[in-house]
Every structure is written in C-alpha cells, then in structure tokens.
C-alpha positions as CSV (number, residue, x, y, z in Angstrom):
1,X,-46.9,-17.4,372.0
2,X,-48.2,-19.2,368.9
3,X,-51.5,-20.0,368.2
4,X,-51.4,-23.4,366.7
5,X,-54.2,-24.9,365.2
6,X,-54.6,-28.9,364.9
7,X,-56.4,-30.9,362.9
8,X,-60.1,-31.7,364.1
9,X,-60.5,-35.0,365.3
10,X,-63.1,-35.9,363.0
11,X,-60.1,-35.8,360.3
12,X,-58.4,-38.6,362.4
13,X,-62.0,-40.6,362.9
14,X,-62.3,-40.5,358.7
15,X,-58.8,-41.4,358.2
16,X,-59.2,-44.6,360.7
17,X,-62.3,-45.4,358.9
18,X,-60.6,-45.6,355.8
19,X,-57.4,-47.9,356.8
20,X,-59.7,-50.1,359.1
21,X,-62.7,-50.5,356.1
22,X,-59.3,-50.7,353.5
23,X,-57.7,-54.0,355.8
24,X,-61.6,-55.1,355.7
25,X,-62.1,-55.0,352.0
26,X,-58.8,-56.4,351.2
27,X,-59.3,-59.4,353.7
28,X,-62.9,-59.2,351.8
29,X,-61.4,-59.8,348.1
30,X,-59.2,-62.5,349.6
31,X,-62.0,-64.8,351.3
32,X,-64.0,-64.1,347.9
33,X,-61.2,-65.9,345.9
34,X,-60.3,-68.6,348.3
35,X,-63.5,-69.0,350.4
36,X,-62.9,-70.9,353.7
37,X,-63.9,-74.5,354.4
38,X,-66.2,-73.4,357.6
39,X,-68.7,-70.8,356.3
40,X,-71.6,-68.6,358.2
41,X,-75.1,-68.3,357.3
42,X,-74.9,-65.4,355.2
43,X,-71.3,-66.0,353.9
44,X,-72.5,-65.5,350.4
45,X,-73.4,-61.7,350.5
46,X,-69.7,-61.4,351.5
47,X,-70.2,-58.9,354.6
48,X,-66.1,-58.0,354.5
49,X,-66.8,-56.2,350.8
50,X,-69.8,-54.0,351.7
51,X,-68.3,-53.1,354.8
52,X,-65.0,-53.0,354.1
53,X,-66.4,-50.4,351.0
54,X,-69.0,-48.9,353.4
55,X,-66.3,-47.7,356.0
56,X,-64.0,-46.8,353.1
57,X,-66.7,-44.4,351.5
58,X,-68.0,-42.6,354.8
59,X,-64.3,-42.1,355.9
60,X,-63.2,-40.7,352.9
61,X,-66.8,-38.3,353.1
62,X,-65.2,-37.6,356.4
63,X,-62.0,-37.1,355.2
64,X,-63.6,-34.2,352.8
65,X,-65.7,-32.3,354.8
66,X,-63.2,-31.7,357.2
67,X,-60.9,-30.1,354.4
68,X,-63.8,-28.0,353.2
C-alpha cells in the first residue's frame, strides 16, 4: 500500500475564495464603468470591489499558508 497524502482542505477553501472574490471584483469593475439604472443605498462605496479584493486577498493568505 501507498500512503498518499492529499491536499488539506483549507487549500481548496483559499482557492474557492479566490475564483469566487475574482468573478466578484470583475462583475465589481464592470458595474463601476457602466453603473445600473436602479441603485442601493450604499451603491457608491461599490461593495463588489472591496469584497470582491477582500475574498481575493484572504484566499490567496490561505492559499500560502497551506504551502508553507
């Protein structure tokens, strides 16, 4: 037998966070070009671009101490 080690799953949680906070930003940059014609209280502060770089950042911290 073979004693294969995976990858923890926390390497899989970071790596979501990243795509899902990357699909966020994007959509983020997009509505801050070409705003849409119905708007939220606070659609100024543009929630998509801090979240969307808040996910990216702790997924990618993820993502790095998992290798380390």
């Amino acid at each position: 037998m073979t004693d294969h080690v995976g990858k923890p799953i926390w390497y899989f949680v970071g790596l979501i966070l990243v795509i899902m906070g990357g699909i966020i930003f994007v959509t983020g940059i997009y509505l801050f070009f070409r705003p849409t014609l119905t708007t939220t209280v606070l659609a100024e502060t543009h929630p998509n671009l801090w979240w969307g770089g808040v996910m990216i950042l702790f997924g990618v911290v993820m993502l790095w101490k998992v290798r380390t």
